[in-house]
N, C-alpha and C positions, 0 to 999 in steps of 0.2 A: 792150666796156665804154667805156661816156664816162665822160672826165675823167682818169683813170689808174689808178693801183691800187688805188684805194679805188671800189668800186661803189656800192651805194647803202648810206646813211645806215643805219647798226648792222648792212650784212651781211658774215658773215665772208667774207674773202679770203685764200685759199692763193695760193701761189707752188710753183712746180718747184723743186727741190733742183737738177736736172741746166740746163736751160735758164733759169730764171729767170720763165716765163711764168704771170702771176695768172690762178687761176680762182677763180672764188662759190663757192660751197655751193651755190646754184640751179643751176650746172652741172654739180655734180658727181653732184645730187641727178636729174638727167636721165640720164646715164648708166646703165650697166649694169654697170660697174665703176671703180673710185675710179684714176684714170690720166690722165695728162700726154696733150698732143696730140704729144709724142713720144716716148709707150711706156713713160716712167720712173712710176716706183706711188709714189714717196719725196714727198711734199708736207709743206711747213711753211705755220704759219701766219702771214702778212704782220702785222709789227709796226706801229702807228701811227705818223703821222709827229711825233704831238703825245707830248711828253717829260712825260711826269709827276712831279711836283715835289713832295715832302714835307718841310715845317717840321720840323728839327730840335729837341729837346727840349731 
């Protein structure tokens, strides 16, 4: 991946629970089953780095 943990523009990116390593949805989508390049199956989905802001009422 270039850049870091954000791949390309609107695609989602997991992260490992156990190591920390982001993977796409296009990689995961190549696989043959949903898993870490170290064995762990537990993925979260990587939060953006941009904080979203709501006008209080």
């Amino acid at each position: 991946m270039e850049g870091g943990k954000e791949g390309t523009f609107g695609g989602v990116v997991y992260e490992c629970v156990r190591c920390g390593t982001p993977v796409s949805a296009e990689e995961l989508a190549q696989l043959p089953e949903i898993k870490c390049i170290c064995g762990y199956r537990i993925l979260r989905k990587a939060r953006p780095s941009v904080v979203k802001q709501v006008k209080a009422i």
